[in-house]
C-alpha positions as a LaTeX table, in Angstrom:
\begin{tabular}{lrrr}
\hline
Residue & $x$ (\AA) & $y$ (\AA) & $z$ (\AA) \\
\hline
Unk1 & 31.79 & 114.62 & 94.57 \\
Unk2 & 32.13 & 113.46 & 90.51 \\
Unk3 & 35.12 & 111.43 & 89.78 \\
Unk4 & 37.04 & 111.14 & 87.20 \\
Unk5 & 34.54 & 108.52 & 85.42 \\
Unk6 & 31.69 & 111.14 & 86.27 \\
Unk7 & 30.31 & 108.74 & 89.18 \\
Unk8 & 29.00 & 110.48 & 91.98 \\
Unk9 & 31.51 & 109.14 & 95.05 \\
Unk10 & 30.51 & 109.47 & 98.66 \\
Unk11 & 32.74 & 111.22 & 100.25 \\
Unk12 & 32.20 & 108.90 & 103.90 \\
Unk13 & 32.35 & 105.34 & 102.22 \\
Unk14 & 35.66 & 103.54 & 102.89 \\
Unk15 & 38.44 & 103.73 & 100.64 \\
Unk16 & 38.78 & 100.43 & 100.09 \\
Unk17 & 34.75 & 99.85 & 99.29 \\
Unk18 & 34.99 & 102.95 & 96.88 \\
Unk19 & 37.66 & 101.64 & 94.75 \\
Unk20 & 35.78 & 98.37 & 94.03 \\
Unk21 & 32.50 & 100.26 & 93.24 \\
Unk22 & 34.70 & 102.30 & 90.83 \\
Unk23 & 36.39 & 99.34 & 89.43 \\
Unk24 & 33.14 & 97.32 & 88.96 \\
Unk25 & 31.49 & 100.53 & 87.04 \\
Unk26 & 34.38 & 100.89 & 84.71 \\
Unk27 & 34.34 & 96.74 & 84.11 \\
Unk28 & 30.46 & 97.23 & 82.97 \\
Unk29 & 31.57 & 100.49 & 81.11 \\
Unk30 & 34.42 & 98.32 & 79.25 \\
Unk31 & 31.73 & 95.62 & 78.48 \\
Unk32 & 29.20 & 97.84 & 76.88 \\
Unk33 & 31.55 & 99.32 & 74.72 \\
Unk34 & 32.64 & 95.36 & 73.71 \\
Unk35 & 29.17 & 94.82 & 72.86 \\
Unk36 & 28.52 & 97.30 & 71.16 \\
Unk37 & 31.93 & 96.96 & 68.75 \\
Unk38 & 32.53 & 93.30 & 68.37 \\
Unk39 & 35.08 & 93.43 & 66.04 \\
Unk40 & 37.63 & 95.73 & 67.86 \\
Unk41 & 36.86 & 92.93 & 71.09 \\
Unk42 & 39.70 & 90.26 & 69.69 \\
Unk43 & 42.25 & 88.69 & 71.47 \\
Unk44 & 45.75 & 90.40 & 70.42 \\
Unk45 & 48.94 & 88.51 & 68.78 \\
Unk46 & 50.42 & 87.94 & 71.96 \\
Unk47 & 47.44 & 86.96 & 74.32 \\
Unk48 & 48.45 & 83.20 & 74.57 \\
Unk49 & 51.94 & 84.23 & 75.11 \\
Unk50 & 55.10 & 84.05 & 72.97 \\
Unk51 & 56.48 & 80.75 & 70.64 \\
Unk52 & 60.01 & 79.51 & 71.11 \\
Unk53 & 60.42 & 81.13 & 68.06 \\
Unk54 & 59.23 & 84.06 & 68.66 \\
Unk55 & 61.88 & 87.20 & 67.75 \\
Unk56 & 62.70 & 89.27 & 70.64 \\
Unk57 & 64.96 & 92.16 & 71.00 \\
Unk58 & 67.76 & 91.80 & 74.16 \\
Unk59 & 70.06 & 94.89 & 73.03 \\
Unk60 & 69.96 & 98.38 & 70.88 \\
Unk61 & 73.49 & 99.67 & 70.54 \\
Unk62 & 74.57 & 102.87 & 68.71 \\
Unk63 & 77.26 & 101.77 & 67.31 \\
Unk64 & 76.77 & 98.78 & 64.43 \\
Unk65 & 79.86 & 97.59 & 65.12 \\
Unk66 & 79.46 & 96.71 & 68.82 \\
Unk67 & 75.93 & 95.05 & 67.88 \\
Unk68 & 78.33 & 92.79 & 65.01 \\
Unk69 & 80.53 & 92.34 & 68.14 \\
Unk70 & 77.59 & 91.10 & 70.29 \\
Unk71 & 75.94 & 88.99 & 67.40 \\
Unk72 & 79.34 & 86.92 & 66.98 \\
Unk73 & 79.54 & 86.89 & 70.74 \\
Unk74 & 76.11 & 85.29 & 70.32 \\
Unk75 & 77.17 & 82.79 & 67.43 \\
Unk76 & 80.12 & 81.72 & 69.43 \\
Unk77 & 77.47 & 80.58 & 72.35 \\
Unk78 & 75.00 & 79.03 & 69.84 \\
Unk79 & 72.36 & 81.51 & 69.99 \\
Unk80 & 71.42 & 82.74 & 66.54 \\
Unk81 & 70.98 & 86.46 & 65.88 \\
Unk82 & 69.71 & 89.32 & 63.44 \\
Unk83 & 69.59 & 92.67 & 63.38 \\
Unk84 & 67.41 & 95.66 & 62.37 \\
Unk85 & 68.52 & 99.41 & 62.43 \\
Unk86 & 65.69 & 101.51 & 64.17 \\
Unk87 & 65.72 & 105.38 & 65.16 \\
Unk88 & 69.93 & 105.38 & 64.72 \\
Unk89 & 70.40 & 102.11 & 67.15 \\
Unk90 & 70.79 & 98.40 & 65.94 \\
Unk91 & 68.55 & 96.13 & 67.49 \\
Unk92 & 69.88 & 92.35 & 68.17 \\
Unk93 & 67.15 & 89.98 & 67.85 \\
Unk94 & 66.86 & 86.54 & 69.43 \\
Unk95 & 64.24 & 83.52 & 69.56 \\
Unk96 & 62.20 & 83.86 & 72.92 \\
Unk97 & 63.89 & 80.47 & 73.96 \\
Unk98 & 67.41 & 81.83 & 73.28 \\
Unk99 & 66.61 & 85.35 & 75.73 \\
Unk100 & 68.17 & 83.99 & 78.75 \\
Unk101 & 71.10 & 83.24 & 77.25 \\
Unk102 & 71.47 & 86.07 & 75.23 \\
Unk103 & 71.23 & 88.20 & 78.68 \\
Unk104 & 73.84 & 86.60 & 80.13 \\
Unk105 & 76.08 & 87.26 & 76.89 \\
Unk106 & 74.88 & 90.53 & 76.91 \\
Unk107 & 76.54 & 91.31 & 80.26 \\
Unk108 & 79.51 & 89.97 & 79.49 \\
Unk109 & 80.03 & 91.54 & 76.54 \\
Unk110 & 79.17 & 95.48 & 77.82 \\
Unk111 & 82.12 & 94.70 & 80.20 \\
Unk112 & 84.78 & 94.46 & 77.53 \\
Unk113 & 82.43 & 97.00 & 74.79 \\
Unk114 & 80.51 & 98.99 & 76.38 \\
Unk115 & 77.28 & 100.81 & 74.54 \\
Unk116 & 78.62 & 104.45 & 74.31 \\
Unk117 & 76.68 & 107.25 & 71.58 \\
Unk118 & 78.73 & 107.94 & 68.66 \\
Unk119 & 80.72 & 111.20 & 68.73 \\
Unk120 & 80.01 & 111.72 & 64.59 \\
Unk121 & 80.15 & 115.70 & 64.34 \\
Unk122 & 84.14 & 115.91 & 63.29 \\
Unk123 & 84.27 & 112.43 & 61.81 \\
Unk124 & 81.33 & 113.56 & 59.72 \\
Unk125 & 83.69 & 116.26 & 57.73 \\
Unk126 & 86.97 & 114.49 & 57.78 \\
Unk127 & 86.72 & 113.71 & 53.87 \\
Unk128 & 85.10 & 117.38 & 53.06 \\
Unk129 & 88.25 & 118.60 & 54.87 \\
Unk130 & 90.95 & 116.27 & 53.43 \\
Unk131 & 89.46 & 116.92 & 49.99 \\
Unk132 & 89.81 & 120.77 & 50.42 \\
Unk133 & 93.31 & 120.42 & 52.23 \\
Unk134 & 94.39 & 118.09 & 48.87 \\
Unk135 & 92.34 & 120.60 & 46.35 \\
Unk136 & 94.27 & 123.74 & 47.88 \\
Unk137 & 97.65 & 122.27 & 47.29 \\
Unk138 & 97.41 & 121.13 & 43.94 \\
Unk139 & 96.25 & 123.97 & 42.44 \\
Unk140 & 99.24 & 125.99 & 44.66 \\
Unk141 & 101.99 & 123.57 & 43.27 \\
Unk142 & 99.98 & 123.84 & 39.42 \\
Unk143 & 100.32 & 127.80 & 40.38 \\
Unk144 & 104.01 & 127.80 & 41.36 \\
Unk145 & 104.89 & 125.32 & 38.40 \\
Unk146 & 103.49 & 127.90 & 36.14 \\
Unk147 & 105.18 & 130.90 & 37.68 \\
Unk148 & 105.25 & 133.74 & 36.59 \\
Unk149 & 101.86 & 133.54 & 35.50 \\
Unk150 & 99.62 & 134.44 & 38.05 \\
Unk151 & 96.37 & 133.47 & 36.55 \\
Unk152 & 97.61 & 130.00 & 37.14 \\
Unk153 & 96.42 & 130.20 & 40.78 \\
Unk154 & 92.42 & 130.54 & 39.51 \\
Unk155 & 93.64 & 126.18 & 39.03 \\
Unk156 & 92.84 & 126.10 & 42.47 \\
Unk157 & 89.60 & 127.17 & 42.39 \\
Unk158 & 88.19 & 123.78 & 40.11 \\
Unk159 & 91.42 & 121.79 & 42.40 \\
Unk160 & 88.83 & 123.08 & 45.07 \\
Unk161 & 85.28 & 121.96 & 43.74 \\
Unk162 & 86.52 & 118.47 & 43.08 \\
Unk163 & 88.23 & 118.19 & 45.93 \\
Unk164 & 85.22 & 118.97 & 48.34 \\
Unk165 & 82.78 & 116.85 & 45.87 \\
Unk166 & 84.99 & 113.50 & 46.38 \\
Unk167 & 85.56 & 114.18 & 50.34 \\
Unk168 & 82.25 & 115.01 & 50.67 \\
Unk169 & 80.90 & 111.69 & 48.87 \\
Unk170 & 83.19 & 109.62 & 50.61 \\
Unk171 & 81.80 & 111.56 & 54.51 \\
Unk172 & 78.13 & 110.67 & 53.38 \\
Unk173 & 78.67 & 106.89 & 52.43 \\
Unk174 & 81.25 & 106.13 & 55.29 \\
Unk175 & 78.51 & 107.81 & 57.49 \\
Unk176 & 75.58 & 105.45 & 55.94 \\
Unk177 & 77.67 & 102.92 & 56.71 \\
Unk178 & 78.82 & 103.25 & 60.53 \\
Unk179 & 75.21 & 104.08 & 61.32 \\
Unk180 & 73.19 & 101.74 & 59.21 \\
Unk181 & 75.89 & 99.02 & 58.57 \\
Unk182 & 75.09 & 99.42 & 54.95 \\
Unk183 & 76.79 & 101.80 & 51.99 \\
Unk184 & 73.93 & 103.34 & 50.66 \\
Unk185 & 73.17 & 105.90 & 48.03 \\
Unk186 & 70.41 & 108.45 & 48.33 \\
Unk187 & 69.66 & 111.63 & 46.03 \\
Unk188 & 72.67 & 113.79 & 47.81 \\
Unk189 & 75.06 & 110.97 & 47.29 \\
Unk190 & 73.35 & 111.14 & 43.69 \\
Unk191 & 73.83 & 114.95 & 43.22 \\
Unk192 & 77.50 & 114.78 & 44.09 \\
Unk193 & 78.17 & 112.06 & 41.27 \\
Unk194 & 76.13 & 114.29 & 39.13 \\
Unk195 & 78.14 & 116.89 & 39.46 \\
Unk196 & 81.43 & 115.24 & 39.18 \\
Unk197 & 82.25 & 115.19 & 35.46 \\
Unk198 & 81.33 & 118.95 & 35.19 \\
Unk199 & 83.72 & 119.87 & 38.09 \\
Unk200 & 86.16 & 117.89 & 36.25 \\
Unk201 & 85.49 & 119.55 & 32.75 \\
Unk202 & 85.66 & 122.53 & 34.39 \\
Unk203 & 89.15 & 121.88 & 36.05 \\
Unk204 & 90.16 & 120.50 & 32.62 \\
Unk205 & 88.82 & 123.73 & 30.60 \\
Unk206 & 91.01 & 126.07 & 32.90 \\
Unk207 & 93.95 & 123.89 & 32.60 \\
Unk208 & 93.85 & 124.05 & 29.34 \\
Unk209 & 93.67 & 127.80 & 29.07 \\
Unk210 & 96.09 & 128.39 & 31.30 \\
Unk211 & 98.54 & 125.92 & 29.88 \\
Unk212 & 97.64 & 127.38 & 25.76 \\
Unk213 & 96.99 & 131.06 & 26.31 \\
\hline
\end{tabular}
């Protein structure tokens, strides 16, 4: 019978006696290959162990501000901390020599704060919602200050724009910031400011012929 190596097993040798005949074919396998790439053959960063030093992650939470929580937990104890957001979690960091202690604060501290996923799909349209809910009513009480006029109303429709553009600006960097820990401004954020002034030179240009026509 072939193997999975491509070895040629016999089917009546003992277990035991067949695994260390496959074992010692695969070690001179591993060697040849050694030999025959030197350079690949090092030993890697962590052969001789890690330094006292050495940064080591003890939690990933997905909220940033339970890993803030858990860093001055840390700080309180003496153990210093970092962090670094990776794949929507914040890592704490720790020296090697500090990990048993930061266990042990760890535990305590998912007691009192525990590490629960973000529910972010209605708190990521709150502002797009509050800005349409204060857009509508402005250009209704412009409208009904300028009654009988209907064409007033078509206020609304820049009230609108401007309305969703803010609310919408302030969702994206509020959500930057609860999952990165960090306001930050990327080319959508960019694109809304961009097209700011010309929702509000548009809201000004219909004023202004509703108010003068």
């Amino acid at each position: 019978m072939i193997n999975a190596w491509g070895y040629d097993v016999d089917m009546g040798k003992d277990k035991e006696t067949e695994a260390d005949d496959t074992l010692s074919r695969l070690h001179k396998t591993l060697n040849t290959i050694r030999e025959e790439n030197p350079a690949a053959s090092g030993p890697g960063p962590l052969a001789a162990g890690m330094e006292s030093h050495d940064r080591l992650v003890v939690a990933s939470f997905f909220d940033p501000k339970n890993a803030r929580l858990f860093q001055n937990a840390l700080g309180k104890s003496g153990v210093g901390s970092s962090a670094d957001r990776r794949s929507g979690k914040t890592q704490v960091l720790v020296d090697y020599e500090d990990r048993d202690s930061a266990v042990g604060a760890l535990s305590a501290h998912l007691q009192d704060h525990p590490n629960r996923r973000l529910n972010t799909v209605r708190r990521d349209f709150d502002g797009l919602i509050f800005g349409l809910a204060i857009g509508l009513t402005c250009g209704f009480i412009f409208g009904i200050a300028s009654w009988p006029d209907v064409s007033a109303f078509a206020v609304s429709v820049p009230f609108l724009i401007l309305g969703c553009l803010l609310g919408h600006l302030y969702d994206r960097l509020r959500y930057h910031l609860r999952t990165s820990g960090r306001l930050r401004i990327g080319i959508w954020e960019l694109m809304i400011l961009t097209a700011l002034p010309a929702a509000g030179f548009l809201l000004r240009s219909v004023i202004m012929s509703v108010l003068y026509d």
